[in-house]
VEXVOPA-374353 format. One record per atom (N, C-alpha, C): residue number from 1; residue in one letter; atom name; x, y, z. Coordinates in nm, 4 decimals. Layout:
BEGIN
<n:NUM; res:A; atom:CA; u:X; v:Y; w:Z> $
...
This chain:
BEGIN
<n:1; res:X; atom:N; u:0.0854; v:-0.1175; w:0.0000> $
<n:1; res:X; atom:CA; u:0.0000; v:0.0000; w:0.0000> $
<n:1; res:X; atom:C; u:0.0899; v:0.1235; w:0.0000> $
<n:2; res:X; atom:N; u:0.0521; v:0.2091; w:-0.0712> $
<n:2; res:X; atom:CA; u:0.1330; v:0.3186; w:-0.1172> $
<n:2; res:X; atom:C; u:0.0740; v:0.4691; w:0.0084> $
<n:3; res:X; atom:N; u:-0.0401; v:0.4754; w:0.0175> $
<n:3; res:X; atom:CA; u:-0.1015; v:0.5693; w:0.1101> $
<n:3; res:X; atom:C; u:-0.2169; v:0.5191; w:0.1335> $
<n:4; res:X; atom:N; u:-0.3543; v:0.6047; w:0.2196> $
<n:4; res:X; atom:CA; u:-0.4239; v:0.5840; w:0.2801> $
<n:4; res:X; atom:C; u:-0.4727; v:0.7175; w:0.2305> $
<n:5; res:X; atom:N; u:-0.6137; v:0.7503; w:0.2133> $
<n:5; res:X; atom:CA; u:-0.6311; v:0.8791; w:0.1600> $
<n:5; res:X; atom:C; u:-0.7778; v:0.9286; w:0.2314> $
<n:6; res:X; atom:N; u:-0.7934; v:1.0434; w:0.2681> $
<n:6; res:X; atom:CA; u:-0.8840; v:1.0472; w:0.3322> $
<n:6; res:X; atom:C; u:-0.9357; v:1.1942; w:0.3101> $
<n:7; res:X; atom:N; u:-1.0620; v:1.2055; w:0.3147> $
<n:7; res:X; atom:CA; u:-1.1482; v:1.3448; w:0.2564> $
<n:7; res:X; atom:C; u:-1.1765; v:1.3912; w:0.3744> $
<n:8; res:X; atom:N; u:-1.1743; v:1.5566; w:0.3006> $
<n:8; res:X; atom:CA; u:-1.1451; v:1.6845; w:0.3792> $
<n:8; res:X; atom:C; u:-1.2485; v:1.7639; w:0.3530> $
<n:9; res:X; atom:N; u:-1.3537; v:1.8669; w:0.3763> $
<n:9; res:X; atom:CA; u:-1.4402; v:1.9363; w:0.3447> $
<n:9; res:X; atom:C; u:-1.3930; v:2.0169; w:0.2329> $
<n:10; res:X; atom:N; u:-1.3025; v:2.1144; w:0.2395> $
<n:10; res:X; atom:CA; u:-1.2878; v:2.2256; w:0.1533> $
<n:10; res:X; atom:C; u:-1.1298; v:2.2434; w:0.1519> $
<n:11; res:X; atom:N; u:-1.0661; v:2.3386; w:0.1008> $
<n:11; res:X; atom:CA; u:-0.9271; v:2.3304; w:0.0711> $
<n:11; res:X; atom:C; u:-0.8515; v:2.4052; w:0.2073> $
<n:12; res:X; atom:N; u:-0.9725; v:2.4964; w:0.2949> $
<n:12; res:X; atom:CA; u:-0.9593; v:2.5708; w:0.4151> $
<n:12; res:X; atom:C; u:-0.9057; v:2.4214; w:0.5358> $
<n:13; res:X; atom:N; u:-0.9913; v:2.3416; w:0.5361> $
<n:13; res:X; atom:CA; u:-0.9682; v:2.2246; w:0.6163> $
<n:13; res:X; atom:C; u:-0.8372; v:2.1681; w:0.6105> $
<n:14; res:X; atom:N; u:-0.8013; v:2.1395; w:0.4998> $
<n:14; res:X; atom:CA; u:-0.6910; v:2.0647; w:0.4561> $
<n:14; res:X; atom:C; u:-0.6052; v:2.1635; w:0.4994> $
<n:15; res:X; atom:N; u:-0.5830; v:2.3321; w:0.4689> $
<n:15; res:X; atom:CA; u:-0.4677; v:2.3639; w:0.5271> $
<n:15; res:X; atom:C; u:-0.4665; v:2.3776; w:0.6474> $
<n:16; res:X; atom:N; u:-0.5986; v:2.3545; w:0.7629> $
<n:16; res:X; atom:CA; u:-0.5488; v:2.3714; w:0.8630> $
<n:16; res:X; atom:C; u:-0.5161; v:2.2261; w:0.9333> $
<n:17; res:X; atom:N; u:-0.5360; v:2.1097; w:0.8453> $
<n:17; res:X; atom:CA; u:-0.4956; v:2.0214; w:0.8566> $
<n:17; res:X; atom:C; u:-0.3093; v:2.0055; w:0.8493> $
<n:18; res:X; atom:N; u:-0.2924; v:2.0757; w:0.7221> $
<n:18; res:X; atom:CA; u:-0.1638; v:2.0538; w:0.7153> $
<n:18; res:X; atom:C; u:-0.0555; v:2.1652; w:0.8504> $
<n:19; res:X; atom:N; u:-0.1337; v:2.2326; w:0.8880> $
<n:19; res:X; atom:CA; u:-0.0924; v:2.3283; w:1.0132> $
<n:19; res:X; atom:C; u:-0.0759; v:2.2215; w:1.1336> $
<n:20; res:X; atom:N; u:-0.1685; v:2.1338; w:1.1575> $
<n:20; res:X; atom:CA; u:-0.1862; v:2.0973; w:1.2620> $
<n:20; res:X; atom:C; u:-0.0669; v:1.9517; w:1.2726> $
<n:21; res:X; atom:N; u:-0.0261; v:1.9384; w:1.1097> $
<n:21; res:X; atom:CA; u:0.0749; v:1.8413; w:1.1238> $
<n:21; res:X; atom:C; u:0.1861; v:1.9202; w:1.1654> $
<n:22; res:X; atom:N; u:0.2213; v:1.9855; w:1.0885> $
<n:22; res:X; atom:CA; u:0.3368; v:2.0994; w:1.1129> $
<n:22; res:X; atom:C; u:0.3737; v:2.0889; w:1.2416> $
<n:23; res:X; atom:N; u:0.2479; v:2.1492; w:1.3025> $
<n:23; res:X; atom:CA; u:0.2516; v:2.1710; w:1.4970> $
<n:23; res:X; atom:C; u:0.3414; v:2.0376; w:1.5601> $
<n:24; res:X; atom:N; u:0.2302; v:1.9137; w:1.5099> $
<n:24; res:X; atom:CA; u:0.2611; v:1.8238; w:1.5708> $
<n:24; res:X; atom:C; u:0.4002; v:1.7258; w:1.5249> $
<n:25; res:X; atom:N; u:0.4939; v:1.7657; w:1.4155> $
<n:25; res:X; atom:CA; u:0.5737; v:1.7528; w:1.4018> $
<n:25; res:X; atom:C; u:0.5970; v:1.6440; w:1.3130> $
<n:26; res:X; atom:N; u:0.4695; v:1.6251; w:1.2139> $
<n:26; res:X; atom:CA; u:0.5042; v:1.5098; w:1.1160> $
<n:26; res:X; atom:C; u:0.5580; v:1.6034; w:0.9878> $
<n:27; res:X; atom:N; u:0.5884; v:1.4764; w:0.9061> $
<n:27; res:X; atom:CA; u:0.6430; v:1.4903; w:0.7894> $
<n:27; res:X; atom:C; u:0.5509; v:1.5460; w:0.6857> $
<n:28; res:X; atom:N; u:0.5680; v:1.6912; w:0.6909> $
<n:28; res:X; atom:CA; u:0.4848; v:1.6912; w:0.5323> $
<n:28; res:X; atom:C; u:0.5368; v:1.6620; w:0.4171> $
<n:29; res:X; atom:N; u:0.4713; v:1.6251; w:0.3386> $
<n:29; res:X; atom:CA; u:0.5627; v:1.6132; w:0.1878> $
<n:29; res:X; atom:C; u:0.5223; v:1.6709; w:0.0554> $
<n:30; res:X; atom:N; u:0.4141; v:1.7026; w:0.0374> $
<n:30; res:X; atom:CA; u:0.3744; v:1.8200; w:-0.0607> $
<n:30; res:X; atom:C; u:0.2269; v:1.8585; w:-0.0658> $
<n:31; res:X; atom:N; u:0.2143; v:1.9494; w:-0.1316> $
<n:31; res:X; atom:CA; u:0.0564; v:1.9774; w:-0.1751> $
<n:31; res:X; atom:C; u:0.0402; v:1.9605; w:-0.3375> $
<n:32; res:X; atom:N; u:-0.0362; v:1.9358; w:-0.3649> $
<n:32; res:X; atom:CA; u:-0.0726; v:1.8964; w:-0.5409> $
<n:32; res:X; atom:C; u:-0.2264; v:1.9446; w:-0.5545> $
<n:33; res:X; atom:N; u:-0.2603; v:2.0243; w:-0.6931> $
<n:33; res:X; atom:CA; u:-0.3350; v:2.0783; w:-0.7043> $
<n:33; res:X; atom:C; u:-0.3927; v:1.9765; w:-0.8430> $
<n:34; res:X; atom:N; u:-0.4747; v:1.8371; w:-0.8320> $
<n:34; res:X; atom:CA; u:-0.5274; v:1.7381; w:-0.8699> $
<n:34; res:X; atom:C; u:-0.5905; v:1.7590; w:-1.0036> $
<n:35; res:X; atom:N; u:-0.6465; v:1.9412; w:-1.0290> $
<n:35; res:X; atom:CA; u:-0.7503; v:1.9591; w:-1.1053> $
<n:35; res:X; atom:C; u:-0.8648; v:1.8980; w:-1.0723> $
<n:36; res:X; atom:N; u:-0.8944; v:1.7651; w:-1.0323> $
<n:36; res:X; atom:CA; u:-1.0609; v:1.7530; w:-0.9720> $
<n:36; res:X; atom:C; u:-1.0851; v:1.7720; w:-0.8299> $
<n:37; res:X; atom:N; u:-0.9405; v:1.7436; w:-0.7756> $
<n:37; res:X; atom:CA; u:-0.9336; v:1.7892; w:-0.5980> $
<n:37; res:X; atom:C; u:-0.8355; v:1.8489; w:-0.5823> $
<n:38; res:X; atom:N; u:-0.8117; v:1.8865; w:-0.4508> $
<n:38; res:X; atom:CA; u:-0.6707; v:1.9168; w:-0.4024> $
<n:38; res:X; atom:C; u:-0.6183; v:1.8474; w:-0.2396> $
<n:39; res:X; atom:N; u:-0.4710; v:1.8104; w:-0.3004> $
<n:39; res:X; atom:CA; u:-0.4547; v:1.7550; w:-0.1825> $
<n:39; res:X; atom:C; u:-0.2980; v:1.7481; w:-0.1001> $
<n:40; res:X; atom:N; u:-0.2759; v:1.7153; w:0.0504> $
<n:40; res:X; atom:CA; u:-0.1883; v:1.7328; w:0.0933> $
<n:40; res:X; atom:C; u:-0.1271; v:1.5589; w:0.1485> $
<n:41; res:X; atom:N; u:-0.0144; v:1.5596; w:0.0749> $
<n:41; res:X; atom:CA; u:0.0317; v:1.4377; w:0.1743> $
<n:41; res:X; atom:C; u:0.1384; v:1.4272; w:0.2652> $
<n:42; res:X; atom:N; u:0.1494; v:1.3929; w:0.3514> $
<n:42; res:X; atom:CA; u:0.2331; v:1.3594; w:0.5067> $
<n:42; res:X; atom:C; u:0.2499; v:1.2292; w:0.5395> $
<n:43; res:X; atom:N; u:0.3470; v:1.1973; w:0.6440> $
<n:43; res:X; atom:CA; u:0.3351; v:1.0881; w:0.7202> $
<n:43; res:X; atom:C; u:0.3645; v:1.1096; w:0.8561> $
<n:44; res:X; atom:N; u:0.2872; v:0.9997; w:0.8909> $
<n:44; res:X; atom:CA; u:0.2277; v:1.0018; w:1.0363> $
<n:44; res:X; atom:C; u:0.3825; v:1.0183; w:1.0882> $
<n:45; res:X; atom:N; u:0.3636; v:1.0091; w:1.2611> $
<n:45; res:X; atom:CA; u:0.4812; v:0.9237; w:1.3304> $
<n:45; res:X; atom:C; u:0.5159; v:0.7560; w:1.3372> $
<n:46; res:X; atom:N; u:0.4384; v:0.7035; w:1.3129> $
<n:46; res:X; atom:CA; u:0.4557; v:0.5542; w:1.2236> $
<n:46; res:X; atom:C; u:0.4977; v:0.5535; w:1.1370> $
<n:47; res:X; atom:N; u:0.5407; v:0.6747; w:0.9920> $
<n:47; res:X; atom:CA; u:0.5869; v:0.6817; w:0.8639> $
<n:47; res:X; atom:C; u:0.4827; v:0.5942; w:0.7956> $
<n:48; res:X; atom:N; u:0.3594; v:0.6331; w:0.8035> $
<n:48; res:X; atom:CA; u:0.2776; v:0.5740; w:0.7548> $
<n:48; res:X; atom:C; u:0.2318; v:0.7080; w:0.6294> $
<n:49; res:X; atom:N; u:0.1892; v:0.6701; w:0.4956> $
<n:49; res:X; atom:CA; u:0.1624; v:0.7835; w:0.4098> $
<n:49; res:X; atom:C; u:0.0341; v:0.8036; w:0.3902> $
<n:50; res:X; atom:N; u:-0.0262; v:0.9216; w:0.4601> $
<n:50; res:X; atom:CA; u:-0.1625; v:0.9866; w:0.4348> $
<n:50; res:X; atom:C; u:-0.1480; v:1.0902; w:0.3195> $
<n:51; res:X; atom:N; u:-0.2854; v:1.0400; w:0.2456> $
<n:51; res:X; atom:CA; u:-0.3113; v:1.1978; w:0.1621> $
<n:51; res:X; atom:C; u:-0.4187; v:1.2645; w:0.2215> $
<n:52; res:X; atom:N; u:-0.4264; v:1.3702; w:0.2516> $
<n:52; res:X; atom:CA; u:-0.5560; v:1.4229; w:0.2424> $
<n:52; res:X; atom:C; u:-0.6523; v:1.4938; w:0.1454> $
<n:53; res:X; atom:N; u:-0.7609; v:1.5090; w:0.0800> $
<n:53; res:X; atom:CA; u:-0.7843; v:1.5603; w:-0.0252> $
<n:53; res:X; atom:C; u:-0.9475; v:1.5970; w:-0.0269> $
<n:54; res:X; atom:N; u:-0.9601; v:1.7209; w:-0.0724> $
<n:54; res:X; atom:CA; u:-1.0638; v:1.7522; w:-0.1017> $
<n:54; res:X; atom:C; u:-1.1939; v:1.6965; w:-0.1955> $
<n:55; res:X; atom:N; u:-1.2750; v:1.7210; w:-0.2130> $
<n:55; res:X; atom:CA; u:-1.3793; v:1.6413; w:-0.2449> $
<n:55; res:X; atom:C; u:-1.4469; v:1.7469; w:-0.3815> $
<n:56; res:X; atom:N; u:-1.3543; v:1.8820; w:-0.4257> $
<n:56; res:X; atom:CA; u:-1.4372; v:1.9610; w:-0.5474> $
<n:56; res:X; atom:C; u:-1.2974; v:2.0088; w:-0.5802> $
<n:57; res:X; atom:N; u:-1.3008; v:2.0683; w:-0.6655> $
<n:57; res:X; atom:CA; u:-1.4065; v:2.0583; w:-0.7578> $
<n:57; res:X; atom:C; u:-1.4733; v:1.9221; w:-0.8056> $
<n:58; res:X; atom:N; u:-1.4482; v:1.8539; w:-0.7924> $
<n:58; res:X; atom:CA; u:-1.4919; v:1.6953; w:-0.8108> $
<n:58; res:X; atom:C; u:-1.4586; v:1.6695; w:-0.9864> $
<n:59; res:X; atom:N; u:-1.4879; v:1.5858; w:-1.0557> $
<n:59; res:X; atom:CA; u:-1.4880; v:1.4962; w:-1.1351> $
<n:59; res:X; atom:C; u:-1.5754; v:1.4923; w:-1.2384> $
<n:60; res:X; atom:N; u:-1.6480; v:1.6082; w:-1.2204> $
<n:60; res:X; atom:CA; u:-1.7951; v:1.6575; w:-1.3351> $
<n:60; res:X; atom:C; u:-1.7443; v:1.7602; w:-1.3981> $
<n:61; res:X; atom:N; u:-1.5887; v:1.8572; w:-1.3305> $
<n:61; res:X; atom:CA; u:-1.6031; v:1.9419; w:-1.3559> $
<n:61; res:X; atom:C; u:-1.5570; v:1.9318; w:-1.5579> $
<n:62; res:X; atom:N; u:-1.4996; v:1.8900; w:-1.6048> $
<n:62; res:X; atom:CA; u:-1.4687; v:1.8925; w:-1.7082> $
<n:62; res:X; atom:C; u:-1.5225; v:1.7176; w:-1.8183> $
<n:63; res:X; atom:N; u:-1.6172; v:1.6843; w:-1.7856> $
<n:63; res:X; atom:CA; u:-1.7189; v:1.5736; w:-1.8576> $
<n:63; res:X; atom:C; u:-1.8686; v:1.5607; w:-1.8245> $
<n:64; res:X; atom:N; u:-1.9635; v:1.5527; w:-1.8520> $
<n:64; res:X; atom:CA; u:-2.1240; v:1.5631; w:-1.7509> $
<n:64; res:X; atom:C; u:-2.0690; v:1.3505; w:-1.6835> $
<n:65; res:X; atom:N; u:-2.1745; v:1.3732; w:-1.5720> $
<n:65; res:X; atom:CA; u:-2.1888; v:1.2802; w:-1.5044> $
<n:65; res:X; atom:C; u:-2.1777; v:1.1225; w:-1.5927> $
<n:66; res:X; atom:N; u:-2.3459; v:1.1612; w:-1.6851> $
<n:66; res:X; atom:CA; u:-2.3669; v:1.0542; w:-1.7802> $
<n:66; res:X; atom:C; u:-2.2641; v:0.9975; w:-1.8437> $
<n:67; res:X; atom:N; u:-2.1991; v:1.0166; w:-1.8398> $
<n:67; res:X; atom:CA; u:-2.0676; v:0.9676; w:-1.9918> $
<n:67; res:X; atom:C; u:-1.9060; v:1.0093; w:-1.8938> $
<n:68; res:X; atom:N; u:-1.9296; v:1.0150; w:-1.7637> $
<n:68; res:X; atom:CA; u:-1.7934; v:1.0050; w:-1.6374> $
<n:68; res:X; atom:C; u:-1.7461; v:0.8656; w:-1.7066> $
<n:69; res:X; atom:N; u:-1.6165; v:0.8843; w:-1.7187> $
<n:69; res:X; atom:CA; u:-1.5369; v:0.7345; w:-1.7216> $
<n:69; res:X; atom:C; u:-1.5687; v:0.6615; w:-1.8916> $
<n:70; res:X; atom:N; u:-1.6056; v:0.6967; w:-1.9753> $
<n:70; res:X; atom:CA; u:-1.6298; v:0.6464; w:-2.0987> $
<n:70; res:X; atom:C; u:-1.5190; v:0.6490; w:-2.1673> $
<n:71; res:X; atom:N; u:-1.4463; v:0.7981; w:-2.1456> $
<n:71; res:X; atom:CA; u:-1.3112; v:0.8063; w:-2.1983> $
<n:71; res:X; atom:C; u:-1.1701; v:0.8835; w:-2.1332> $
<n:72; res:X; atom:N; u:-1.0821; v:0.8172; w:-2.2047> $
<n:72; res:X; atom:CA; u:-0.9426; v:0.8791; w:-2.1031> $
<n:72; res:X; atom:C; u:-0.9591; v:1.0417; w:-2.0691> $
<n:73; res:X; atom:N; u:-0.9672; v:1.0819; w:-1.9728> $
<n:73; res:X; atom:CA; u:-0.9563; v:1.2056; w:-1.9321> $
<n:73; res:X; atom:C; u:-0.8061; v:1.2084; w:-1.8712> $
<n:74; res:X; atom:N; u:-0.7190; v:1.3295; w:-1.8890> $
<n:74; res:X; atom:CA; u:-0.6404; v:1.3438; w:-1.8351> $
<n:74; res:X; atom:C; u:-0.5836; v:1.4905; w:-1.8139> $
<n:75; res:X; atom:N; u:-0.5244; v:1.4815; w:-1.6526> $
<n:75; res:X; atom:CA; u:-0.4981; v:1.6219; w:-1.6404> $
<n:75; res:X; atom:C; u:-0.4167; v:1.7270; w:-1.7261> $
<n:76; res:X; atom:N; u:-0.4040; v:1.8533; w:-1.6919> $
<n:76; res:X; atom:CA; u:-0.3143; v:1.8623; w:-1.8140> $
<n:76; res:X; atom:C; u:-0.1905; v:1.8779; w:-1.8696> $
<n:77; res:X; atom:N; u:-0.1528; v:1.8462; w:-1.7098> $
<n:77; res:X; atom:CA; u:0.0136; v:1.7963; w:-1.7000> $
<n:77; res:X; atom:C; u:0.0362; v:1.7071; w:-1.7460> $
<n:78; res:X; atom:N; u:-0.0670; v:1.6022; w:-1.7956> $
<n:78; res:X; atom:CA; u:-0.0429; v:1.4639; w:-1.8499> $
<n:78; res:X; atom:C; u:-0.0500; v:1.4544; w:-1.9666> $
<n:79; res:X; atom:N; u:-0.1062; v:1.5865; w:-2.0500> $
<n:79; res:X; atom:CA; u:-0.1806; v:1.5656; w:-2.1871> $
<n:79; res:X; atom:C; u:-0.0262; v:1.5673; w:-2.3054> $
<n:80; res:X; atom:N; u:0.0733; v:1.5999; w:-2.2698> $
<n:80; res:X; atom:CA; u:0.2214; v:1.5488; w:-2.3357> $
<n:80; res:X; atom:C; u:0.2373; v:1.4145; w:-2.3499> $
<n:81; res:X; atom:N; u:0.2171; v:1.3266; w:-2.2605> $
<n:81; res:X; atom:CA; u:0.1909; v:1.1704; w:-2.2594> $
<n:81; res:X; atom:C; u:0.1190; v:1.1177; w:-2.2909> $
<n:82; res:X; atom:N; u:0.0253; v:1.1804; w:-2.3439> $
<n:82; res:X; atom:CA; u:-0.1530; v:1.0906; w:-2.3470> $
<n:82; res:X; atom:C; u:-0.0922; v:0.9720; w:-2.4760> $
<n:83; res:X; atom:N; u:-0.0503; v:0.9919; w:-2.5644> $
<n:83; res:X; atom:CA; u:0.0116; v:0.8477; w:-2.6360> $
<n:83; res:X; atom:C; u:0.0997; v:0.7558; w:-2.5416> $
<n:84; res:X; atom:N; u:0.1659; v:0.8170; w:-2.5129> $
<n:84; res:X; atom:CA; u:0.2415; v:0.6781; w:-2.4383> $
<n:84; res:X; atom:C; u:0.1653; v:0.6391; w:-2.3312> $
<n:85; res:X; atom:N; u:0.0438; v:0.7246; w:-2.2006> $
<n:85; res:X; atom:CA; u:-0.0335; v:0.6423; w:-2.1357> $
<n:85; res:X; atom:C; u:-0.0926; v:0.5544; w:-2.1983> $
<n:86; res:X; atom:N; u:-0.1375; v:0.6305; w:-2.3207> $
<n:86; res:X; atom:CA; u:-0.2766; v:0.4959; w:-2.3801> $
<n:86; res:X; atom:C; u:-0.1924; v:0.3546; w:-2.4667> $
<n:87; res:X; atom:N; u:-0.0896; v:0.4017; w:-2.5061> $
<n:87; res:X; atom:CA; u:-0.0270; v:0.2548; w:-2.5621> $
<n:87; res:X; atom:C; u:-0.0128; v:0.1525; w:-2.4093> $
<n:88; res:X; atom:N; u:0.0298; v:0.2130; w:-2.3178> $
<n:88; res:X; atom:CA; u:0.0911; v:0.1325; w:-2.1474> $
<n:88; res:X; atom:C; u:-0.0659; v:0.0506; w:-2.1374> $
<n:89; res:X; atom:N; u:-0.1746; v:0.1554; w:-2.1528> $
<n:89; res:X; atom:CA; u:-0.2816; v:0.1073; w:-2.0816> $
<n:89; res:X; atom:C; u:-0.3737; v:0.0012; w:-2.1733> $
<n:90; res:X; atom:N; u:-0.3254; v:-0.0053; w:-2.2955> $
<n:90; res:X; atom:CA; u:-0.3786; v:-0.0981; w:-2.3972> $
<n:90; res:X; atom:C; u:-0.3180; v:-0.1984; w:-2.3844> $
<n:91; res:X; atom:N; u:-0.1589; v:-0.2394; w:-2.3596> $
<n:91; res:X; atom:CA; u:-0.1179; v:-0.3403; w:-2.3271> $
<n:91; res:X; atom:C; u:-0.1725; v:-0.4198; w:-2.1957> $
<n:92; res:X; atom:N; u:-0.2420; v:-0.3406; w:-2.1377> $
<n:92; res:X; atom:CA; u:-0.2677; v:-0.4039; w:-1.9795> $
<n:92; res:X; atom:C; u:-0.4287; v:-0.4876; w:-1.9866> $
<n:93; res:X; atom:N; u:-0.4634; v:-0.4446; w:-2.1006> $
<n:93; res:X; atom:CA; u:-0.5943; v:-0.5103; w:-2.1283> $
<n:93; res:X; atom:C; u:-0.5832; v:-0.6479; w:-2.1356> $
């Protein structure tokens, strides 16, 4: 298992989430701005890896509901790769 991920109300939560690690002296390790969420990951004092992440803009924002998941969507840091994801992900079929 790579992390454990867990939802946050709004992006206000999460930073005072990531404050409250700070305080308490864990490891933060970055913030990433998801395009459908946003989120912060840390690890515990176990070195265990949490993300935390918001729940909006969500996953509608750029396809309607009906037709979510029909086709590769990708962020648009990814859209330089979109051939080499989709050849990786055709082989996996």
């Amino acid at each position: 298992m790579d992390h454990l991920a867990l939802q946050v109300t709004n992006e206000t939560e999460l930073f005072d989430f990531w404050q409250q690690a700070v305080d308490q002296g864990w490891q933060v390790e970055m913030y990433r701005d998801r395009t459908w969420f946003k989120s912060i990951y840390l690890r515990d004092p176990s070195d265990n890896r949490l993300e935390l992440a918001t729940t909006s803009p969500g996953f509608t924002i750029d396809e309607p509901l009906a037709s979510l998941g029909e086709k590769l969507t990708l962020p648009q840091w990814l859209e330089p790769k979109r051939s080499e994801i989709e050849i990786a992900l055709s082989k996996q079929k």
